[in-house]
Biotite code that builds the C-alpha atoms (Angstrom):
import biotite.structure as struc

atoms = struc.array([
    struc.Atom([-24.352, -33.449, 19.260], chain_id="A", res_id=1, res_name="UNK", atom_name="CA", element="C"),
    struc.Atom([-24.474, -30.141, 20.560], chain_id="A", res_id=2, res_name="UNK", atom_name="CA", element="C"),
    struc.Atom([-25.340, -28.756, 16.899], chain_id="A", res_id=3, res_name="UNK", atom_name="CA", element="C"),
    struc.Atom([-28.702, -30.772, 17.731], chain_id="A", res_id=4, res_name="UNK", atom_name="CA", element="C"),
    struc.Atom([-29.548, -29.290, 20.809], chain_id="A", res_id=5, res_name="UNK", atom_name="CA", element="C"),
    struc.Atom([-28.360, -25.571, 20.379], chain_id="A", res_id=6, res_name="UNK", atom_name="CA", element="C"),
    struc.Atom([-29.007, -24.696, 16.486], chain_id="A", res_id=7, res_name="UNK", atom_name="CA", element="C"),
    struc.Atom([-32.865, -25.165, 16.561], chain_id="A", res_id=8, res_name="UNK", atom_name="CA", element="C"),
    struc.Atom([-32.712, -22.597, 19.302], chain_id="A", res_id=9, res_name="UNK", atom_name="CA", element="C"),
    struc.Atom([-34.429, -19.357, 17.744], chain_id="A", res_id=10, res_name="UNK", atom_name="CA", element="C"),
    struc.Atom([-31.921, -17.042, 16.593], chain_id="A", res_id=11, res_name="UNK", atom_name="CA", element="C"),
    struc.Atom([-28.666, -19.316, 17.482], chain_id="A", res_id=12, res_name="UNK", atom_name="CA", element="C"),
    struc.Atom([-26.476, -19.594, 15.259], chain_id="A", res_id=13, res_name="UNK", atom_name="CA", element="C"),
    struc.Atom([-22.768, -21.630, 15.188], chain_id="A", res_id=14, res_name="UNK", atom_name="CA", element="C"),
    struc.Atom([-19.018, -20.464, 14.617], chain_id="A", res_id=15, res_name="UNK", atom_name="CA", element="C"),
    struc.Atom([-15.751, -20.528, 16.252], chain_id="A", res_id=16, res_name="UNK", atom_name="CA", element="C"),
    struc.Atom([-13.979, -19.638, 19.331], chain_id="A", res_id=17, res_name="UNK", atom_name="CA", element="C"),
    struc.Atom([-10.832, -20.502, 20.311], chain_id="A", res_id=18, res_name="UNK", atom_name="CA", element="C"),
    struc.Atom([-10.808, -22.292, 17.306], chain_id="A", res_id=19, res_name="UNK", atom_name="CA", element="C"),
    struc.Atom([-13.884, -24.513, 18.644], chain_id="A", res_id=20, res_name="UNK", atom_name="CA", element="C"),
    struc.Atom([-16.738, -25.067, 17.971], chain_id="A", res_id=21, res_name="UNK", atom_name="CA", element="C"),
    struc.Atom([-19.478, -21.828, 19.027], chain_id="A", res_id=22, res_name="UNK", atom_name="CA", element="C"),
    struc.Atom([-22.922, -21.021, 18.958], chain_id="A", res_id=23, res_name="UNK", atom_name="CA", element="C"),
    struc.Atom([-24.451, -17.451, 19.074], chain_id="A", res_id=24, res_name="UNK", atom_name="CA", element="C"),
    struc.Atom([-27.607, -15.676, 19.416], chain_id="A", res_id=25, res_name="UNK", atom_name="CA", element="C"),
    struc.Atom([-27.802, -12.449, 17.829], chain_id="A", res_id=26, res_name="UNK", atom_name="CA", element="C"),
    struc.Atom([-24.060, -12.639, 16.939], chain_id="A", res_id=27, res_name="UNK", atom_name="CA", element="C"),
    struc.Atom([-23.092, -12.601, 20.719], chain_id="A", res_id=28, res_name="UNK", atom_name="CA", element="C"),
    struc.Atom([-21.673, -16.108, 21.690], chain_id="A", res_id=29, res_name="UNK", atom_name="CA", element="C"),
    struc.Atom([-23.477, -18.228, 24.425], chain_id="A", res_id=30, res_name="UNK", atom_name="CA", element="C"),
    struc.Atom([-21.456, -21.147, 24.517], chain_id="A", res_id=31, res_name="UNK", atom_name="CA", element="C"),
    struc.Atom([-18.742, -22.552, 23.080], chain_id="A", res_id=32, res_name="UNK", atom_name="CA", element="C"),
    struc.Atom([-16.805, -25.809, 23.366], chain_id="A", res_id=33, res_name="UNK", atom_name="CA", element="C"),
    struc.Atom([-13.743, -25.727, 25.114], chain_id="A", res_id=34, res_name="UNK", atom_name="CA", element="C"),
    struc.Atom([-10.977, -28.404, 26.600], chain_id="A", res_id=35, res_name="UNK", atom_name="CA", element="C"),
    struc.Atom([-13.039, -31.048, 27.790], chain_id="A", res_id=36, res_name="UNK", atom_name="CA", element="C"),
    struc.Atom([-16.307, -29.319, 28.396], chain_id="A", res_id=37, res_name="UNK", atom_name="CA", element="C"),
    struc.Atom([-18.360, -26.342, 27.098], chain_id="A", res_id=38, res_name="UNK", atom_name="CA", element="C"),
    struc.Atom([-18.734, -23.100, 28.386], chain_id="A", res_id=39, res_name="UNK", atom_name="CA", element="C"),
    struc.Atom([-21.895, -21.463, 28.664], chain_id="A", res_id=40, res_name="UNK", atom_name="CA", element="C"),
    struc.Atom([-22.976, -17.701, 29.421], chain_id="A", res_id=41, res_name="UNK", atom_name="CA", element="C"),
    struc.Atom([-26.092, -17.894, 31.974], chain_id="A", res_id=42, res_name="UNK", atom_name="CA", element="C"),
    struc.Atom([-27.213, -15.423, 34.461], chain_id="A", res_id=43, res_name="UNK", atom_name="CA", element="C"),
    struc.Atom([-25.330, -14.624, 37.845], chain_id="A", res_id=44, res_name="UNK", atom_name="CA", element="C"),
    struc.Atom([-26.952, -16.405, 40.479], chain_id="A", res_id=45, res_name="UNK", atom_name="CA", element="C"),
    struc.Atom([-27.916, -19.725, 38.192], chain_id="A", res_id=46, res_name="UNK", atom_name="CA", element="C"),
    struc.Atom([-24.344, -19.891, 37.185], chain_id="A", res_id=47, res_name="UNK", atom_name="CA", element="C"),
    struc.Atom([-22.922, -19.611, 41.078], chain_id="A", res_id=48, res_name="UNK", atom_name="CA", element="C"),
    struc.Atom([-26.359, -22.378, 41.882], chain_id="A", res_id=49, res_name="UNK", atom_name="CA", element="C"),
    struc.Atom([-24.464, -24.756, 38.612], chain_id="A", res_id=50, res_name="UNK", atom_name="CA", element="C"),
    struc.Atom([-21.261, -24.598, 40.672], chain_id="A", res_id=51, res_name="UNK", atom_name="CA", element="C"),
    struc.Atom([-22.459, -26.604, 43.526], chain_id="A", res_id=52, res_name="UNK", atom_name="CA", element="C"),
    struc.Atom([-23.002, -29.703, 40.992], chain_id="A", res_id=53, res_name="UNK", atom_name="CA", element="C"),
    struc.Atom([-19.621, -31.482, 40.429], chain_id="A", res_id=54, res_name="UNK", atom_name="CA", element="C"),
    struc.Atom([-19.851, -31.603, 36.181], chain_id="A", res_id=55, res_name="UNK", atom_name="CA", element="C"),
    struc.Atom([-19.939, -27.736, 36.505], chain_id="A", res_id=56, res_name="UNK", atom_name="CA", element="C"),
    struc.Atom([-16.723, -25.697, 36.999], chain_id="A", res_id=57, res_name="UNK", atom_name="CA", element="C"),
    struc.Atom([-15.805, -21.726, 36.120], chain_id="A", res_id=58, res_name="UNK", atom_name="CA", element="C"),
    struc.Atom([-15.002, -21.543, 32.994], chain_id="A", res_id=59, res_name="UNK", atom_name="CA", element="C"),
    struc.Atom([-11.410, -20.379, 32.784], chain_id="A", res_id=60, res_name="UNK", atom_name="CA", element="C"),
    struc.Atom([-10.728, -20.149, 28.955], chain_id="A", res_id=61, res_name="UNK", atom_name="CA", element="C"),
    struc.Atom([-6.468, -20.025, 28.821], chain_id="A", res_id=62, res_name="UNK", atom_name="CA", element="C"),
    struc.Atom([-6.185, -19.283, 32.184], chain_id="A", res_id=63, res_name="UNK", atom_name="CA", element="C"),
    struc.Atom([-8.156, -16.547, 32.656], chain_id="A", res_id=64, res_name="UNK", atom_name="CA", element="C"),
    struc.Atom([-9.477, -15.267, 35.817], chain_id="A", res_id=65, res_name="UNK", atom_name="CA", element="C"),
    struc.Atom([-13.024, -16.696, 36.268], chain_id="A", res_id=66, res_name="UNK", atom_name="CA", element="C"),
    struc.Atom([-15.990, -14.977, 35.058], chain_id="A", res_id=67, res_name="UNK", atom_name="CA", element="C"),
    struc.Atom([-19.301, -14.397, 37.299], chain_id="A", res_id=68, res_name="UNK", atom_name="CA", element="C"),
    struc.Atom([-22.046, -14.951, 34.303], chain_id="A", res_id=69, res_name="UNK", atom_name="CA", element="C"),
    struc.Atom([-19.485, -17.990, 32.607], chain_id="A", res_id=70, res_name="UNK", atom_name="CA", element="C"),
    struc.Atom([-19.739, -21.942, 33.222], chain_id="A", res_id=71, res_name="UNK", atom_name="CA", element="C"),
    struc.Atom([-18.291, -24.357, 31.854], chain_id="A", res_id=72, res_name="UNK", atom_name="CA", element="C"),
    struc.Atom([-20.080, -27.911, 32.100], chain_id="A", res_id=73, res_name="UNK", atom_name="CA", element="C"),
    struc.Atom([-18.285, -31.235, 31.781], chain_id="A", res_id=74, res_name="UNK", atom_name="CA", element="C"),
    struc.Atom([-19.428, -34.359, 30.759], chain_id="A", res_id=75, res_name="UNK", atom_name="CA", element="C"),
    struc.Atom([-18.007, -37.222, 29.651], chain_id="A", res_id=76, res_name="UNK", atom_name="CA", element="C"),
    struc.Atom([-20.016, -38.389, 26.716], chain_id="A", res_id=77, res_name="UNK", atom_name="CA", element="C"),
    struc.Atom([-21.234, -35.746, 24.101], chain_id="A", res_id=78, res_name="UNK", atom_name="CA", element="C"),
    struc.Atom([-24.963, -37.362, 24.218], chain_id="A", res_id=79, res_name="UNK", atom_name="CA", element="C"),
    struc.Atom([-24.511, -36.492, 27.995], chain_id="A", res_id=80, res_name="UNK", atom_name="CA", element="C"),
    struc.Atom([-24.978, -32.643, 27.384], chain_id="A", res_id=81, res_name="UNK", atom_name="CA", element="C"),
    struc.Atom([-28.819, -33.727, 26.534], chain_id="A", res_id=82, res_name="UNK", atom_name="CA", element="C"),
    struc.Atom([-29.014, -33.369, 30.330], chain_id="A", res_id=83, res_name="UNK", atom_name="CA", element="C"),
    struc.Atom([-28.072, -29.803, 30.435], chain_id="A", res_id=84, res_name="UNK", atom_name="CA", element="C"),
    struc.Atom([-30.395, -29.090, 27.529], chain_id="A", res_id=85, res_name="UNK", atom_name="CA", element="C"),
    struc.Atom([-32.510, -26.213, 30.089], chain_id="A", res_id=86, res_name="UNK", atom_name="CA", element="C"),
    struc.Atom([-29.273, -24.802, 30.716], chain_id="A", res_id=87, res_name="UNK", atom_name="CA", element="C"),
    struc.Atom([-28.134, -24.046, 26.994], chain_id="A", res_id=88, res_name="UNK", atom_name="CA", element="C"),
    struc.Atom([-31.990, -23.099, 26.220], chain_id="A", res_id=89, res_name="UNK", atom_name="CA", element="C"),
    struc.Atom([-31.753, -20.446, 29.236], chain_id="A", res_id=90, res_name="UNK", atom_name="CA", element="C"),
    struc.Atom([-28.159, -19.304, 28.014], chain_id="A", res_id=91, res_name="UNK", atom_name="CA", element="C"),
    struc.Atom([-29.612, -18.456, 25.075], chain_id="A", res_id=92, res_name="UNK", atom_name="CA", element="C"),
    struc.Atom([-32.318, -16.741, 26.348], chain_id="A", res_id=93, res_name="UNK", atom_name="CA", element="C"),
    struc.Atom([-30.525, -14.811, 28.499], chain_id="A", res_id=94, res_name="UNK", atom_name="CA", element="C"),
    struc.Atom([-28.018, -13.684, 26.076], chain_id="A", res_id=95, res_name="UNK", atom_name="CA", element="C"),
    struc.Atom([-30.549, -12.490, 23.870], chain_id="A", res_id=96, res_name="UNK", atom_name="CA", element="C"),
    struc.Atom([-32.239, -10.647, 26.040], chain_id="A", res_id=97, res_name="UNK", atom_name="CA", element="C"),
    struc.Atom([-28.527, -8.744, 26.529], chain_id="A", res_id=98, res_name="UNK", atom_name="CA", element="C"),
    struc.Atom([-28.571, -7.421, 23.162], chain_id="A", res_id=99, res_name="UNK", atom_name="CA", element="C"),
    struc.Atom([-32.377, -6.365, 23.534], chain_id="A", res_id=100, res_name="UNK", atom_name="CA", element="C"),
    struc.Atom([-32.059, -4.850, 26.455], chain_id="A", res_id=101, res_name="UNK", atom_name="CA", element="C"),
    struc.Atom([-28.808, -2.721, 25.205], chain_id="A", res_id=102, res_name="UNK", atom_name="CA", element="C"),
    struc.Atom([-26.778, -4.494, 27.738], chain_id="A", res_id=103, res_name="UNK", atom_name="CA", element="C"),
    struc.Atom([-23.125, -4.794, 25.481], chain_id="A", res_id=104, res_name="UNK", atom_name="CA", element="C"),
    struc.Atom([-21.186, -2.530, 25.658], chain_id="A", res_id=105, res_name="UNK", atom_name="CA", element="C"),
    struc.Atom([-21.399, 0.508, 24.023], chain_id="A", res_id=106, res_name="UNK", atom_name="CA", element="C"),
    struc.Atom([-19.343, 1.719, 21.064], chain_id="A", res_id=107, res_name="UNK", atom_name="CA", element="C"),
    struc.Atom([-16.671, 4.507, 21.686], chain_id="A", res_id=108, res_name="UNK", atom_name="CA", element="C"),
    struc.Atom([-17.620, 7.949, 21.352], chain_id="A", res_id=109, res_name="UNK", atom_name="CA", element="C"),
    struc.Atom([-16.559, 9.370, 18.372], chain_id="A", res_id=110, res_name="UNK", atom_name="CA", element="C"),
    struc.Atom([-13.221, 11.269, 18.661], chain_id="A", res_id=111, res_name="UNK", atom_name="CA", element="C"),
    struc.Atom([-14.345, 15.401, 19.075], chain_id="A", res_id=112, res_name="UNK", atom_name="CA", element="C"),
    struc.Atom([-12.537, 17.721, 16.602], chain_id="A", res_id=113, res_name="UNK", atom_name="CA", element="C"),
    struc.Atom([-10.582, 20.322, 18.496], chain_id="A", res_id=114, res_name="UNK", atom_name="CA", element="C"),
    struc.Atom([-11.250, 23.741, 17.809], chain_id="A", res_id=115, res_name="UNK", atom_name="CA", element="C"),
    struc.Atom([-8.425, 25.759, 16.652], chain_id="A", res_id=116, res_name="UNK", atom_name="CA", element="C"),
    struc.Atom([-7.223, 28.705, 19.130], chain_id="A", res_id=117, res_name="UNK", atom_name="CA", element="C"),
    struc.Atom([-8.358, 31.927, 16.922], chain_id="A", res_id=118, res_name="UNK", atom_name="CA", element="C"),
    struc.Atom([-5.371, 33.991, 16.183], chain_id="A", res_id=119, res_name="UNK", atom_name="CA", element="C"),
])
C-alpha cells in the first residue's frame, strides 16, 4: 500500500531500514516502516501539531531517544495510511528541500598534512 502512495512522489524512491521497508527522496530517507506503524521525517512544529492526534506517536526506532523532526503514525489497516497521504507528500517535500538547501551534514574536512619541523 504505501508503495502506492509514496513511489509516484517525484524523486522518491524505496529501500530498507531496519530491515523494512523505506522510501527516499534524493537518497535521504523520509519514512520508513517500522513495528506497527511508519515513521515519517516532517518539519518541527507539524510533527509536535501530529502528536496531539492519538494514531501519531515519536518515533523511537530501538529505543532511541525521540527525535524533534521524526513521527511515527499508526494505523491499523495498511489502506488506512491513505488518510495521512498530505503528511507523506509534505515529508517528502520537506526532505528534499534538506538536500537543496545543503542542510545534511557536511562531510569531514580532509585530514591536513603536518609539516615537518626543518632540521
Amino acid at each position: 500500500m504505501l508503495d502506492a502512495l509514496l513511489l509516484p512522489l517525484p524523486g522518491v524512491t524505496a529501500g530498507k531500514m531496519f530491515g523494512y521497508p523505506a522510501y527516499y527522496v534524493h537518497r535521504k530517507l523520509f519514512a520508513c516502516v517500522y513495528g506497527d506503524g511508519v515513521g515519517v521525517k516532517v518539519p518541527e512544529a507539524m510533527a509536535n501539531e501530529l502528536l496531539t492526534q492519538k494514531h501519531i506517536v515519536p518515533f523511537q526506532p530501538m529505543g532511541r531517544a525521540r527525535m524533534r523532526e521524526w513521527i511515527q503514525i499508526n494505523r491499523a489497516s495498511s489502506e488506512d495510511y491513505e488518510q495521512d497521504q498530505e503528511v507523506f507528500h509534505r515529508a517528502a517535500q520537506f526532505v528534499g528541500a534538506l538536500k537543496k538547501a545543503g542542510r545534511l551534514k557536511p562531510p569531514s574536512p580532509a585530514p591536513q598534512k603536518r609539516k615537518r619541523p626543518q632540521t
